[in-house]
Steps between C-alpha positions, in 0.01 A plus 500: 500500500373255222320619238230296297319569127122403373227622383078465504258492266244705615730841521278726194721585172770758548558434903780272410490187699291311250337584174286148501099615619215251506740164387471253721848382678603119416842468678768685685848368399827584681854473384764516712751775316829349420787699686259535720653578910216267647517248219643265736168534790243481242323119453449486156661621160175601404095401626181633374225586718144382347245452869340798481573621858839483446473742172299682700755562758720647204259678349399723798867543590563668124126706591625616814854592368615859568656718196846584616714811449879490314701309301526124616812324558378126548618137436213277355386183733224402279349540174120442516276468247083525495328300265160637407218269364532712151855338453649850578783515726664769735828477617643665796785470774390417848760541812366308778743378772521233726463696852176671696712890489531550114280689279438407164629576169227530148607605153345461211752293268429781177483853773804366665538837604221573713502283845170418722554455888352157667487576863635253728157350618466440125831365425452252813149338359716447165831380668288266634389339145817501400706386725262211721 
């Protein structure tokens, strides 16, 4: 199972996906993560995401994310960042694979502790943005 990292900016203070509240979302960014296992299937070293349906897209995925249980034992496929309008940034790891059976991986880059679930209906919508 492939795992994938992000996070939204509506989640309130304290629920742990995002922090960001009322800041308007500029761009999505994605970098592939060097030693990566899918490095080689992904189309681009790194793209950023600025139609608004397409930041959409990820920023229901991180809202819909389910807190998981345990430690996590993960590789990182992508770094992605959101850029708020303020100039303020939040960084997170996003697992996404290139198949319609995988759920998602979501970690916020600074709680890499804590891991958030994106179900595979999810992860589908977004391997579809990433990988045309």
């Amino acid at each position: 199972m492939m795992l994938i990292g992000l996070t939204g900016c509506a989640a309130k203070e304290g629920e742990g996906k995002s922090e960001v509240s009322g800041d308007e979302v500029v761009s999505v960014t994605l970098a592939c993560a060097r030693g990566s296992n899918d490095a080689a299937n992904v189309p681009f070293a790194e793209k950023t995401y600025e139609d608004q349906q397409e930041m959409t897209s990820f920023l229901q995925t991180i809202e819909k994310a389910e807190k998981m249980d345990g430690i996590l034992n993960y590789v990182s496929m992508f770094h992605m960042t959101v850029s708020y309008e303020s100039g303020t940034q939040q960084k997170y790891v996003l697992n996404i694979a290139d198949d319609d059976e995988s759920n998602g991986l979501l970690v916020r880059a600074d709680r890499d502790h804590q891991g958030y679930e994106i179900l595979k209906d999810q992860a589908q919508a977004l391997s579809e943005l990433i990988y045309p």
